[in-house]
Each structure stands twice: as structure tokens, then as C-alpha cells.
C-alpha positions as CSV (number, residue, x, y, z in Angstrom):
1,X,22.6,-21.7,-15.5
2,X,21.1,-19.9,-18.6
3,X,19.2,-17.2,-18.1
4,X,15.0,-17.5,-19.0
5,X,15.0,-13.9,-21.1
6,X,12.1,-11.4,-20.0
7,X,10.7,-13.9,-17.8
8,X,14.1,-14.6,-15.7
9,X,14.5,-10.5,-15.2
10,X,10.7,-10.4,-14.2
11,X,10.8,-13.2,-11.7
12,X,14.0,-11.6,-10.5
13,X,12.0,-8.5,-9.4
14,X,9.4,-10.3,-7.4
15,X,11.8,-11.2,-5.4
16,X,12.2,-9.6,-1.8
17,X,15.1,-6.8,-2.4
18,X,17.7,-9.0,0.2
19,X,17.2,-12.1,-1.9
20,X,17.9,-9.9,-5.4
21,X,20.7,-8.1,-4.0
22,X,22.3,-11.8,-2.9
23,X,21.3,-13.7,-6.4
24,X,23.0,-10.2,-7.8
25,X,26.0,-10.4,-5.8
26,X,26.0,-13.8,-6.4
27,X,25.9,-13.7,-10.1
28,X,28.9,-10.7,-10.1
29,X,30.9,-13.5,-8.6
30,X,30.6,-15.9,-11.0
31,X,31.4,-14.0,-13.3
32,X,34.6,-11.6,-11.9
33,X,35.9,-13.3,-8.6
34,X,35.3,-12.0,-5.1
35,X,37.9,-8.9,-5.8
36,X,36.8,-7.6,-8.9
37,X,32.7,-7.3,-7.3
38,X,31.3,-4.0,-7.7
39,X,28.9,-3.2,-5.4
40,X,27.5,-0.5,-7.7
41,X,27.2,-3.3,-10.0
42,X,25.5,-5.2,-8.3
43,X,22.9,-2.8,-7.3
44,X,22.1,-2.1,-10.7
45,X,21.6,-5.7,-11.6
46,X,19.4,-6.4,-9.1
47,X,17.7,-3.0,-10.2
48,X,18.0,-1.1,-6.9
49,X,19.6,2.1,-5.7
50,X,23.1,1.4,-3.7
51,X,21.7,2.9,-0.8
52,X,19.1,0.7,-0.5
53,X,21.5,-1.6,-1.0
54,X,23.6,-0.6,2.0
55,X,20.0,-0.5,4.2
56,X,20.3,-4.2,3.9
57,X,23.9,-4.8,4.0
58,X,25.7,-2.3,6.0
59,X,29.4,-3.0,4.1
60,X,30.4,-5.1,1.0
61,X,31.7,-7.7,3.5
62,X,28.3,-7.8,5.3
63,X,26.8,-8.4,1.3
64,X,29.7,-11.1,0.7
65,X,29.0,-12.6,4.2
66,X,25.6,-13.3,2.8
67,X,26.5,-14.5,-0.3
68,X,28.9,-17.2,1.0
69,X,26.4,-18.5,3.8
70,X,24.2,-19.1,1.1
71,X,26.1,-20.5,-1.6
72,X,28.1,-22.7,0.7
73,X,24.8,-23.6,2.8
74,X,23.3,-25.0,-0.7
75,X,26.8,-27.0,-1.5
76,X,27.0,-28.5,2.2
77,X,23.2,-29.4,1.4
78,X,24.0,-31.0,-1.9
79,X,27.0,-32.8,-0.5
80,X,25.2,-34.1,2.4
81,X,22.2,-35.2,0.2
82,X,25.1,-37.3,-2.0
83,X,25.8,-39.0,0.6
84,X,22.5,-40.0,2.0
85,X,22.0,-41.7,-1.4
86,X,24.5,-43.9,0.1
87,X,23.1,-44.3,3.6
88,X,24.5,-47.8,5.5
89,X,28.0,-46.9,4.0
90,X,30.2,-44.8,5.6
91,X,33.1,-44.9,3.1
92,X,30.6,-44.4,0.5
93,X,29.2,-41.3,1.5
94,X,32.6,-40.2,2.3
95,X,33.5,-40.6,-1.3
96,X,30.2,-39.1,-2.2
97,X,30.7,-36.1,-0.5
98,X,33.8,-35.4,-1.8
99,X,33.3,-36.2,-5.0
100,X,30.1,-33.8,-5.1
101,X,32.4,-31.2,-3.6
102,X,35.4,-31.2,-6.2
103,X,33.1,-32.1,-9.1
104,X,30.8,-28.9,-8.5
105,X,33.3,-26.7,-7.6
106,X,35.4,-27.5,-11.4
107,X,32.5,-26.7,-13.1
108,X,32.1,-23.1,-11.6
109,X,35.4,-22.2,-11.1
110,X,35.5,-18.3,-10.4
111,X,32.8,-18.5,-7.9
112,X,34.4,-21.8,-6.2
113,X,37.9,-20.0,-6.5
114,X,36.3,-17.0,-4.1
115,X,34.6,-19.4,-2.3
116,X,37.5,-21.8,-1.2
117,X,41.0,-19.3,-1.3
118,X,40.5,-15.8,-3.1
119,X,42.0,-13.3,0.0
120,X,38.5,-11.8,1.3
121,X,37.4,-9.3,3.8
122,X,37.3,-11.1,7.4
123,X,33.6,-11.1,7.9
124,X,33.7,-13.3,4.9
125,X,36.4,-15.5,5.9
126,X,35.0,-15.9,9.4
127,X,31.6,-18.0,7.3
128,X,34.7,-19.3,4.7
129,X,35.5,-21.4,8.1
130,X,32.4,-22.1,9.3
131,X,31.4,-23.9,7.0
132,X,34.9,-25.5,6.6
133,X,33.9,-27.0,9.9
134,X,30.7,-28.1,9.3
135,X,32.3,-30.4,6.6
136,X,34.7,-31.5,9.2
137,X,32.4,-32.5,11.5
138,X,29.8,-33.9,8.6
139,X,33.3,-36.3,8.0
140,X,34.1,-37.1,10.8
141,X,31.1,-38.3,11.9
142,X,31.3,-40.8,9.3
143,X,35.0,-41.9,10.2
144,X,33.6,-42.8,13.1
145,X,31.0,-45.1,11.7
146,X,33.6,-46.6,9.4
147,X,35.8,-47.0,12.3
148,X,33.3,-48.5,14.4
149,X,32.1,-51.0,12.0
150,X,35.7,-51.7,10.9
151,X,35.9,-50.2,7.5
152,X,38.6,-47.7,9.1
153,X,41.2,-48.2,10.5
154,X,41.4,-47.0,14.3
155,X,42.5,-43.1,14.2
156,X,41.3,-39.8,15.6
157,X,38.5,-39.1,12.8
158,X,38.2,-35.1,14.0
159,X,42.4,-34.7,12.6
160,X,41.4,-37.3,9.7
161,X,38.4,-35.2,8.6
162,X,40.2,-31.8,8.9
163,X,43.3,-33.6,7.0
164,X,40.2,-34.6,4.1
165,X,38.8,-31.1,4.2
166,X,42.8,-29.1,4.4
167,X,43.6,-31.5,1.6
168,X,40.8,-30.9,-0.9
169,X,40.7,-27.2,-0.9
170,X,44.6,-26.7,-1.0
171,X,44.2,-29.5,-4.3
172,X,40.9,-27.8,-5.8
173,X,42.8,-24.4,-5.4
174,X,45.8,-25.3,-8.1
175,X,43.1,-25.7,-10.6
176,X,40.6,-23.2,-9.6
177,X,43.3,-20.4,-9.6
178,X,42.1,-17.5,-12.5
179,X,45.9,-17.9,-13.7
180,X,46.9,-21.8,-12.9
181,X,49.2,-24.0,-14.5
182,X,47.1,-27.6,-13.7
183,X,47.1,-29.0,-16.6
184,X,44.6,-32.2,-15.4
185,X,40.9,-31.9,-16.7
186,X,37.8,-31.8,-14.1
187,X,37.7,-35.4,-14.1
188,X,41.7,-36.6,-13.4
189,X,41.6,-33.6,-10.6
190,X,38.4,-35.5,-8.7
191,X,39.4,-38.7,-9.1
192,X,42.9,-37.9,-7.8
193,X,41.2,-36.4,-5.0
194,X,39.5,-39.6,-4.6
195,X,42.3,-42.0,-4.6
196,X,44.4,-39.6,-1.8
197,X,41.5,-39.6,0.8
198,X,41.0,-43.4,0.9
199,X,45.0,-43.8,1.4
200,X,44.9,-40.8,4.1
201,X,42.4,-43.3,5.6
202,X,45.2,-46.1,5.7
């Protein structure tokens, strides 16, 4: 995630104002957490005037909206594109996807902390959840392949999957959290994860 110097800031300006404000807001993030986001700030950096930010996000939460749909849109995206790696193997893909998940959101933990359980404005929490189901459904759609090839044992895959999904953001948030007390590196935390979802699968 390094930036590319003159080049980087220049390529950064070609792009349509409503992308740079996002990649901006995006970047602010990363870098201070959902609460500590400036929209001032990120105005400047994406080298606009905060009016013209507001013509093309009415409110912050509108901006943040915007900023989670496509940040979580990519990592449902990358999750799902684990798993296809696997295709034929329900329990594989599974593990794929949460694997992916918890591994990607360790190694950017500010933005993955806002993301999964920094308080936010409601507009923001309203795409927090839809995309909380989209991974529910992406789940339990394999449960039910497992189950019907008998990898699984018989259960209700839709309470499974939102068990899977309930259960790896309340874990992800211990260690995520800007002042935690998880002592367990990136790797113990996943593969933890791991273990839990294949004995919640009986």
C-alpha cells in the first residue's frame, strides 16, 4: 500500500472527483479510525474544495456510506474469489472465506476496526449490515451444499451462517480494538477462528 511519489498524486487527480473524494476518505480511515475522519481533511487530500465535496456527498455519513460499500464490496469480492479457488468443496471454501476475511482484516487494522465495530453514523451502519448479510447468505449457501452432500451435519445453515459471521466479527473485534489487550498474533487469532467454525459445524 505504498504510495508511487509524483506519479501516485498525479494519477490520483485524473480521477473523477467522487472516486478521489472516496480513495481520500478511504485513506483518512486507515490512518485515524472512522471517528477521528475529517472531512476537511479529506477534501484537501483529494485536492478539492469541501463544498464540492458536499455536492457529491450531501453529509459525512453519505461520504462514509460510500466508503464502506466500496471497501467492503472489494473484501466480499476477494472472499468469494478465495473460495472459488476451492470450487467442488464446500467446507473448503467456507474455510477460505473466512480465512481471507480475518487474515485481511489483521493486517489493516484501523480501517477493519471501523469497518466491523467502531460506533458510526446510521447511514453507515445500515451498508455495515448489508453486507453482513451478504456474507450470511454467501455461507449459507455453502452449508447447504455441505449438508446436502453430507459433509454437514443436518442444521438450519441460515442460523449456522449468521452464528459464523456474529462469531468472527465479535473475535476479530478484541484484536482490532485501537486500545486491546489480545495478546495472540495475526496468525493464532485466524487460525482460532478456524478451528471454532468447523466445531460450530458439529
Amino acid at each position: 500500500m505504498g504510495g508511487g511519489g509524483g506519479a501516485g498524486a498525479a494519477a490520483a487527480q485524473a480521477m473523477p472527483t467522487r472516486e478521489r473524494l472516496i480513495a481520500a476518505a478511504r485513506g483518512v480511515v486507515e490512518e485515524v479510525g472512522y471517528g477521528g475522519a475529517s472531512v476537511l481533511v479529506i477534501a484537501e487530500r483529494a485536492g478539492v474544495a469541501s463544498g464540492t465535496l458536499y455536492r457529491h456527498f450531501p453529509s459525512k455519513a453519505e461520504l462514509f456510506a460510500g466508503v464502506f460499500r466500496d471497501v467492503c464490496g472489494h473484501e466480499l469480492d476477494v472472499a468469494r474469489a478465495a473460495a472459488a479457488a476451492h470450487d467442488g468443496d464446500p467446507l473448503a471454501q467456507v474455510d477460505a472465506i473466512i480465512a481471507s476475511f480475518a487474515d485481511r482484516a489483521l493486517v489493516n487494522p484501523t480501517l477493519a476496526w471501523s469497518l466491523i465495530a467502531e460506533p458510526v453514523d446510521p447511514a453507515v451502519e445500515a451498508v455495515r449490515l448489508e453486507f453482513r448479510a451478504a456474507y450470511r447468505t454467501t455461507l449459507a449457501g455453502l452449508l447447504r451444499e455441505g449438508i446436502g452432500i453430507g459433509a454437514v451435519p443436518a442444521q438450519d445453515a441460515e442460523l449456522t451462517a449468521a452464528a459464523l459471521v456474529g462469531a468472527a466479527n465479535e473475535i476479530l473485534a478484541g484484536p482490532l480494538a485501537p486500545a486491546h489487550d489480545d495478546h495472540r498474533n495475526a496468525a493464532e487469532t485466524t487460525a482460532a477462528l478456524r478451528t471454532l467454525w468447523r466445531r460450530m459445524l458439529g
